[in-house]
ZAMARGU-4260 file (C-alpha; in steps of 0.2 Angstrom, whole numbers, plus 5000, padded with zeros to 4 digits):
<rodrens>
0) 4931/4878/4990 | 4919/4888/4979 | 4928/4904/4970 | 4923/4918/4960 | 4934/4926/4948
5) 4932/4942/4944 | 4932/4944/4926 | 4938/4931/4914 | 4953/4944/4909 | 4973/4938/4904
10) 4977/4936/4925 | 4960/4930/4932 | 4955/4920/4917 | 4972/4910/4915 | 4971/4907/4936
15) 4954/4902/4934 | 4956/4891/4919 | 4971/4880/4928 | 4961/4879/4945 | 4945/4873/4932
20) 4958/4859/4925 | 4965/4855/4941 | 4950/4853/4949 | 4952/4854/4967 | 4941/4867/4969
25) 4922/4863/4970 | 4918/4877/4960 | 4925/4889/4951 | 4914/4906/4942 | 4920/4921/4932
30) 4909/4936/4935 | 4908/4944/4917 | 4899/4957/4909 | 4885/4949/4897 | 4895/4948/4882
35) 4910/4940/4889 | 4898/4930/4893 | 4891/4925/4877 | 4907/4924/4870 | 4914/4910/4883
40) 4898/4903/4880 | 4900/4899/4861 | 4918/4896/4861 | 4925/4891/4880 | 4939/4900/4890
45) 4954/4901/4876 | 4970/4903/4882 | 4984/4902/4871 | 5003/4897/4880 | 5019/4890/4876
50) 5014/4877/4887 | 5001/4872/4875 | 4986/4880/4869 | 4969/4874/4876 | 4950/4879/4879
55) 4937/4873/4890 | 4920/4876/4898 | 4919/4889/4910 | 4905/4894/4924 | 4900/4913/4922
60) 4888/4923/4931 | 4884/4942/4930 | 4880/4957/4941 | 4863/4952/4941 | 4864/4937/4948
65) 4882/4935/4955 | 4877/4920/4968 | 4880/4920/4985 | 4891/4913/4999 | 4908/4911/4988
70) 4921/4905/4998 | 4934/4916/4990 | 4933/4931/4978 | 4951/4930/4966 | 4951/4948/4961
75) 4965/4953/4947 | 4959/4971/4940 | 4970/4986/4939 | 4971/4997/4954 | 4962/5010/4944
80) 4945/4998/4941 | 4946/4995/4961 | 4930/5004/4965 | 4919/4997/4951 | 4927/4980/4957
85) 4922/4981/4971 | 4902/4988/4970 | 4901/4973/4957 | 4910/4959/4969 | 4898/4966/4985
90) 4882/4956/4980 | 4893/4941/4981 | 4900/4945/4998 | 4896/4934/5011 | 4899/4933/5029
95) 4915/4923/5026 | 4919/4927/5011 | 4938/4932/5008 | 4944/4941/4995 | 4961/4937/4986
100) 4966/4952/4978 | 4984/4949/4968 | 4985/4968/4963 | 5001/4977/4959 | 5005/4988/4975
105) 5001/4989/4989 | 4986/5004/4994 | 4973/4993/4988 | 4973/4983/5005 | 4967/4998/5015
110) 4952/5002/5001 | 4948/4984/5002 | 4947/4982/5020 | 4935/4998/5022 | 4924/4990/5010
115) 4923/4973/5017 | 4931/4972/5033 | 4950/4968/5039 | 4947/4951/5041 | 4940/4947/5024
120) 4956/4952/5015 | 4970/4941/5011 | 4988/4946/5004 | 4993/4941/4986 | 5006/4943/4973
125) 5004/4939/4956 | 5018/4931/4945 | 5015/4931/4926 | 5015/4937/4909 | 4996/4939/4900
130) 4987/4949/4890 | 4970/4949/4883 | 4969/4949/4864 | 4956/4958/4852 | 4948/4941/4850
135) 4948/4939/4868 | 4959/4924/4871 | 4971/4925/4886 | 4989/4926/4880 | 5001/4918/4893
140) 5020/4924/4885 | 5029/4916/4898 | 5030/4898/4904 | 5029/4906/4922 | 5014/4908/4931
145) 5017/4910/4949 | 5004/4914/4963 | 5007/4919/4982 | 4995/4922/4994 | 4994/4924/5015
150) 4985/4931/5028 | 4989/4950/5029 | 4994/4947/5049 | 5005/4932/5045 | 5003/4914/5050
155) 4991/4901/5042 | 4972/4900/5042 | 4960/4887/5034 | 4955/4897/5021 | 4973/4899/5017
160) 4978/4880/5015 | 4962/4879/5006 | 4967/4889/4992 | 4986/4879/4994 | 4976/4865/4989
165) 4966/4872/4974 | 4980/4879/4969 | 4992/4864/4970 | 4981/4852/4959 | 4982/4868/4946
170) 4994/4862/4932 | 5009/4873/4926 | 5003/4885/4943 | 5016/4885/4955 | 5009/4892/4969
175) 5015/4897/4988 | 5007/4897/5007 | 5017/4913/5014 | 5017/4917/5031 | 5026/4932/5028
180) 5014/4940/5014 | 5016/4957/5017 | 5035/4957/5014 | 5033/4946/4999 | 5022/4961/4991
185) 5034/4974/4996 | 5046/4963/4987 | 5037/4964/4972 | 5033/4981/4972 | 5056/4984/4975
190) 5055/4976/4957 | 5040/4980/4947 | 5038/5000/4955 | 5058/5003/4948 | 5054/4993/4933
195) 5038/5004/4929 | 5047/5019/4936 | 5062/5017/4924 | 5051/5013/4908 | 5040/5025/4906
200) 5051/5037/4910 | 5065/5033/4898 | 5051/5025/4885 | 5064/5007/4883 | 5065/4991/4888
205) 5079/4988/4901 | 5089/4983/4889 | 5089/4997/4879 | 5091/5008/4895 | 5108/5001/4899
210) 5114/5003/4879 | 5110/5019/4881 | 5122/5024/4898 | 5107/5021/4910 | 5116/5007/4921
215) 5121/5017/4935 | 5103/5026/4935 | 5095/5010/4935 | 5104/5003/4951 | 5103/5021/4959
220) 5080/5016/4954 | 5082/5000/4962 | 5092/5003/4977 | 5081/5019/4981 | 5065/5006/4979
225) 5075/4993/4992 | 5079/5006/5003 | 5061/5011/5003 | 5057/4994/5008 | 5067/4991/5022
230) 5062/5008/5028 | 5044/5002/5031 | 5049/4987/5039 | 5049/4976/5027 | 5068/4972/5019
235) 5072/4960/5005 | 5082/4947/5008 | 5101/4946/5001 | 5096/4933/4990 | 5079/4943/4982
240) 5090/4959/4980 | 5105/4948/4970 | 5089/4944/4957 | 5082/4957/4954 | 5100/4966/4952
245) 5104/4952/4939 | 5088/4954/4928 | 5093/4975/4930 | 5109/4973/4922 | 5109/4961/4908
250) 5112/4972/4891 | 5100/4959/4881 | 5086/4961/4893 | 5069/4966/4885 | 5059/4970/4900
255) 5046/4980/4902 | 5032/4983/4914 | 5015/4982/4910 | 5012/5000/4915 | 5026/5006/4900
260) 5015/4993/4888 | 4998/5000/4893 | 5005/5018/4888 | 5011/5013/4872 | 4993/5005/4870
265) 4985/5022/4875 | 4976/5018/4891 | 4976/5024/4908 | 4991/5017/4918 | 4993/5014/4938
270) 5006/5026/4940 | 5002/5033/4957 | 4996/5018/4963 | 5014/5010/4961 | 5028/5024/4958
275) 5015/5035/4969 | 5015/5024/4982 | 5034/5021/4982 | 5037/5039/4982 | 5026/5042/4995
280) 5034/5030/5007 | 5050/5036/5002 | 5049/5053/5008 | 5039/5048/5024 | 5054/5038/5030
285) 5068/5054/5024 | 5074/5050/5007 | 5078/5058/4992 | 5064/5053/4979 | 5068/5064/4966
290) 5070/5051/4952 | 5054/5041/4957 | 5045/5059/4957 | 5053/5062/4939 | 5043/5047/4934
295) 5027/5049/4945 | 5027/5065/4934 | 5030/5060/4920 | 5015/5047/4922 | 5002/5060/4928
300) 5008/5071/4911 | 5003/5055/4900 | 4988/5054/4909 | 4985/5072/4907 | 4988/5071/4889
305) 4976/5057/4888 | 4961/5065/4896 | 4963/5081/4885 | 4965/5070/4869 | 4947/5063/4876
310) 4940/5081/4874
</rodrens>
């Protein structure tokens, strides 16, 4: 299986740095712009994990000449960058080419299927801690790095156990075939949309929230999310609700989501993509999404905020 990675970023570049050691997959490129270029060129991949820090040789191409016929397009960018993402994977596109996008939320199925076409577009859920540094070494803070991928209609295909076996020759990658991808993306959305939801609006960790009185709000956050789930069809299961309601109500926790750490750096964040999309679905099906709203809001005045500051 020949892939292309989009960008050599903390996600993309420490999936595509396993899949180079495991070396299942015949080829394996990161589509970078020309100075990440030259800087994985003088000094490898980095990644640094407390599963032990390594660097290696990696394959890059760039928007100029992106190659052809990729079997599989992993693409890992924030829902924000989608449309640039997807003008700079489009020279790369080939007949049958899939894409994998492991995005948070969910509306960036339907922007990748008008692009490209139903059938090219997998499911995929993302499970891991990373970050870029300055430097631009891929920071893996957790020993978890999970990855779950499917075809959007259920079932298997080939492409689909062709990526189980790249994946399963990844080292420290555990990775899953699902035929159920689409509730196993709602699931992650449940957690990380009321994680997100609930740290940017209250500016603490999980932890800090429930020190402060917020215990009941936060279950009221994550019920309202589960309900919203099942609502579209897609429930969690009894055992996928118990744990997420134990990492919600552990006073020690330090969680966070990456939106809340993206506006303490300052940058744009993917609140209507994720809390957006919630609400949105929310108050299709009849409920009251007054606390999600309270944070969607609060999101769009950060971001209002920040585009003033920019002028």
């Amino acid at each position: 299986m020949r892939i292309l990675i989009l960008g050599a970023g903390a996600l993309g570049g420490y999936y595509g740095a396993r899949l180079i050691q495991g070396g299942a997959a015949e080829e394996v490129a990161f589509l970078v712009r020309p100075r990440r270029q030259a800087q994985i060129a003088a000094e490898g991949l980095v990644v640094k994990s407390p599963l032990g820090d390594f660097s290696l040789p990696a394959k890059t191409v760039t928007a100029e000449a992106p190659g052809t016929d990729w079997d599989a397009v992993l693409l890992s960018c924030k829902a924000y960058d989608l449309d640039s993402a997807i003008e700079a994977i489009r020279p790369a596109m080939g007949p049958k080419t899939a894409v994998l996008p492991v995005l948070n939320g969910m509306s960036h199925l339907g922007t990748l299927q008008a692009a490209f076409g139903e059938k090219a577009i997998l499911g995929g859920v993302a499970k891991i801690g990373a970050s870029l540094s300055a430097e631009g070494h891929i920071l893996h803070m957790q020993p978890i790095a999970d990855i779950i991928f499917g075809e959007i209609g259920g079932g298997t295909s080939p492409r689909v156990e062709a990526f189980s076996r790249a994946f399963a020759a990844a080292p420290h990658i555990k990775s899953t075939a699902s035929a159920n991808i689409v509730d196993e993306m709602w699931a992650k959305l449940v957690m990380l949309g009321s994680l997100a939801a609930l740290t940017v609006l209250m500016r603490g960790n999980i932890g800090q929230i429930i020190r402060a009185g917020g215990q009941e709000l936060i279950l009221r956050m994550f019920r309202l999310s589960a309900s919203i789930a099942a609502a579209s069809g897609h429930p969690l299961t009894e055992e996928q609700l118990a744990g997420i309601e134990r990492n919600f109500t552990n006073p020690k926790s330090t969680a966070t989501a990456s939106m809340f750490r993206d506006l303490l750096a300052g940058g744009p964040i993917e609140v209507d993509h994720i809390v957006g999309y919630l609400a949105e679905a929310g108050r299709q099906a009849g409920l009251d999404v007054t606390l999600l709203e309270a944070a969607r809001i609060n999101g769009r005045t950060y971001e209002a905020q920040r585009a003033e500051a920019a002028h």
